[in-house]
C-alpha positions in Angstrom: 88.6 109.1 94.9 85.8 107.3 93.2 85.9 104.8 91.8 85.7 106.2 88.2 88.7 107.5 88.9 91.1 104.6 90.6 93.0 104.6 86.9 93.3 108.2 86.9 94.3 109.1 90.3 98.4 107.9 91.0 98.1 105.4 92.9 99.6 106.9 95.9 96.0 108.4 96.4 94.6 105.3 96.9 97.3 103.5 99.3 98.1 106.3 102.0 101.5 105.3 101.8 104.3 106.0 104.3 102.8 107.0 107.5 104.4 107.6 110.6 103.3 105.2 113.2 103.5 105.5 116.9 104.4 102.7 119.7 105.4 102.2 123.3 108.5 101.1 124.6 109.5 97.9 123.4 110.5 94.4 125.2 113.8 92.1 124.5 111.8 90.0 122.8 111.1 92.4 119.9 113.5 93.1 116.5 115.7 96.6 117.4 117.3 96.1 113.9 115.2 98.7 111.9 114.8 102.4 112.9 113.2 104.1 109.6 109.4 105.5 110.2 106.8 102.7 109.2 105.1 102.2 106.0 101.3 102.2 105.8 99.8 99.0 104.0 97.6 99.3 101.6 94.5 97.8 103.2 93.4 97.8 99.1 93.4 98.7 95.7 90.5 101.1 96.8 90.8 104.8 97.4 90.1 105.8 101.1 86.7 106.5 102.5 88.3 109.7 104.2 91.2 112.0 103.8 92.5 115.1 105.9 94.2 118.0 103.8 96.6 120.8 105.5 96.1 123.6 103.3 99.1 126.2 102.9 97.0 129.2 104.5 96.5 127.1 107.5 93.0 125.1 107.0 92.3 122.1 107.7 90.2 119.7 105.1 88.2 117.0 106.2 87.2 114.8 103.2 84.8 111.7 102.7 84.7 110.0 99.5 80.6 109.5 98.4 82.1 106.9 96.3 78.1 106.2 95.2 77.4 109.4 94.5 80.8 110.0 92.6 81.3 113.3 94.8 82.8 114.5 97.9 82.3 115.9 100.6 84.1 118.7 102.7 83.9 119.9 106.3 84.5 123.7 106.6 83.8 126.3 108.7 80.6 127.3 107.3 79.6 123.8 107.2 79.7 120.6 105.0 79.9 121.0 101.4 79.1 118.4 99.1 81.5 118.6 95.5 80.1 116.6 92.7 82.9 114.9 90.1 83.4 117.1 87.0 85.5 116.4 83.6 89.1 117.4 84.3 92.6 117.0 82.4 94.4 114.7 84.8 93.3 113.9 88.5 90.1 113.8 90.1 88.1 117.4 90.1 85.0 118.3 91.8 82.5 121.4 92.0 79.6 122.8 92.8 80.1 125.9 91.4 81.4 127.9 93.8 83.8 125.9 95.5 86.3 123.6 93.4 89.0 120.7 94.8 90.9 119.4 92.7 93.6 116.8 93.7 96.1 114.4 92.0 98.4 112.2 94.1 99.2 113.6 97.3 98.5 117.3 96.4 95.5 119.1 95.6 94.1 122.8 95.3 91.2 124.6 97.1 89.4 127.4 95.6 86.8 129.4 96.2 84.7 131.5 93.5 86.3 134.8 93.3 89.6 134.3 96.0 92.8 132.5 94.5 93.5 128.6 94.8 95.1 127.6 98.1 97.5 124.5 97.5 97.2 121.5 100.1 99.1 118.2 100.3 97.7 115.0 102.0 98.1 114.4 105.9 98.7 110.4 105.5 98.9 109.7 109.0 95.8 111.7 109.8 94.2 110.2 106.8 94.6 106.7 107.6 92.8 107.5 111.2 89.7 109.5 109.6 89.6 106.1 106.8 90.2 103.6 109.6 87.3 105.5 111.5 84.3 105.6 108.8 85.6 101.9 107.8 84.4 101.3 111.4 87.5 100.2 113.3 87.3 100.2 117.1 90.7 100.3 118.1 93.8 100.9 115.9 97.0 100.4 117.8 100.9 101.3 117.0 104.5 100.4 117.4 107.9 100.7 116.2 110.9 98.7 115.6 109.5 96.7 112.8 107.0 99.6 112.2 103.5 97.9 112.5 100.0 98.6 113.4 96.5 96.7 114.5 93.1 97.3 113.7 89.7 95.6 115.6 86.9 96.2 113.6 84.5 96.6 112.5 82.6 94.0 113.9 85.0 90.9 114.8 87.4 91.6 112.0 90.9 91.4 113.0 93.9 93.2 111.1 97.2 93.2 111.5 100.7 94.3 109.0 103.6 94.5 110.3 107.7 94.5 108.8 106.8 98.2 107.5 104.3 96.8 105.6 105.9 94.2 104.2 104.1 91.5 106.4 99.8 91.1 106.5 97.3 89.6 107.8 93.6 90.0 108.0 91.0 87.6 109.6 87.5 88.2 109.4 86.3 87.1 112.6 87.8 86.7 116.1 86.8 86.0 119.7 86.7 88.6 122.1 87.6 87.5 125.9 87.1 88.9 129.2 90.4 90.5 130.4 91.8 90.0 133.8 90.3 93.9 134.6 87.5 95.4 133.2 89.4 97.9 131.4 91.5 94.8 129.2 90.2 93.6 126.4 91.1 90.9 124.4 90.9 89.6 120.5 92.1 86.3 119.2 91.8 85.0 115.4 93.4 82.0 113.9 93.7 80.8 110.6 96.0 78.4 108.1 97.8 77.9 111.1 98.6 81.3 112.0 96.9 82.8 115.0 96.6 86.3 116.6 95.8 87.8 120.1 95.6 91.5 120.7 94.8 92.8 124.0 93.6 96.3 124.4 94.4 97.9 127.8 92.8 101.6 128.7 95.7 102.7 130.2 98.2 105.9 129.5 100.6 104.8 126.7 103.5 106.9 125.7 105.0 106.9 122.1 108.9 105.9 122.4 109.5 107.9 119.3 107.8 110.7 119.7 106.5 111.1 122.9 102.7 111.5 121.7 100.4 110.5 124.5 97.4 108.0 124.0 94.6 106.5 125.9 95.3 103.0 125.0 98.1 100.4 125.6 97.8 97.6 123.1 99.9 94.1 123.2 99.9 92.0 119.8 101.0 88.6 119.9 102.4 86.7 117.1 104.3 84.7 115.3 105.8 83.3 118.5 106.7 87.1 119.6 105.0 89.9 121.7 105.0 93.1 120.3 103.7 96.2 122.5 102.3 99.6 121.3 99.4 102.6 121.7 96.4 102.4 120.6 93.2 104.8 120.4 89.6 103.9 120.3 88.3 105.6 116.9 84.2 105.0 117.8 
């Protein structure tokens, strides 16, 4: 939420935590020791730039943080609403009147002037996309078994956290090389004596979890081991 309200909102609002990540099958080089879903990093102490709300009578919310504006706004059916900030008890509350969300941690209410509130609870995995996506991240890749997960973008930035979160590492620029076919690409960073190469493939990747299909097959070296995944390009 804005940032008027970092103290006020738990800060499970802010970090997107626990997300199920999906990956591709993995190779003997990598750890088969852990099996729990991954954890999502916080990439900050900031809130996201974009959430996604399931609502209990079925709608979806699509939220962006107009952290400058100290408002929101919503995509709906008829439209996109923008909700400034009001005073509220606890959480973060915004209104324009006729429409009111009001959210604290992972939950929140909908309501519309005259009809009764609708509770909704925080889609973390499909929040972390939507905020990887209006951050400006190209690809964002995947995998399992330790959980982890890649970013490239925006611009030359490289990210990478892995170990369920545990482990991270960010580098602000990297090179970008020709691939050995046109549709592999590939990113390398290096820094303090740790380096980083993720190649991007456009090729059908399956998740070995959950079977989700995705566009993308991504390959993350590091650390002296190769980890493999799926990734999808987010612009």
């Amino acid at each position: 939420m804005p940032r008027s309200l970092t103290a006020a909102a738990p800060a499970a609002l802010a970090i997107a935590a626990l997300v199920t990540l999906a990956g591709c099958k993995r190779t003997a080089d990598e750890s088969a020791t852990a099996s729990a879903p991954a954890v999502e990093a916080p990439r900050s102490v900031e809130p996201l730039l974009a959430y996604v709300w399931n609502c209990d009578d079925g709608q979806t919310l699509r939220m962006t943080n107009l952290l400058r504006d100290n408002a929101i706004s919503l995509e709906l059916h008829e439209g996109v609403r923008n909700l400034p900030l009001v005073v509220s008890a606890s959480g973060a509350k915004y209104s324009d009147g006729t429409l009111i969300f009001w959210s604290k941690g992972d939950t929140a209410t909908f309501e519309r002037a005259g009809s009764p509130p609708v509770r909704c609870s925080m889609n973390r995995y499909q929040s972390a996309l939507a905020d990887s996506r209006a951050r400006g991240v190209r690809y964002r890749g995947t995998g399992n078994e330790p959980g982890w997960f890649a970013e490239v973008g925006p611009g030359s930035r490289l990210l990478w956290v892995t170990r369920y979160g545990a482990e991270r590492h960010e580098f602000d620029s990297s090179e970008a090389l020709t691939g050995n076919e046109p549709t592999v690409e590939v990113f390398r960073a290096g820094r303090d004596g740790n380096s980083l190469s993720v190649t991007v493939s456009h090729e059908p990747c399956a998740d070995d979890m959950s079977g989700e299909a995705f566009d993308y097959h991504m390959v993350v070296e590091s650390g002296g081991r190769t980890y493999r995944g799926c990734a999808m390009a987010l612009q």
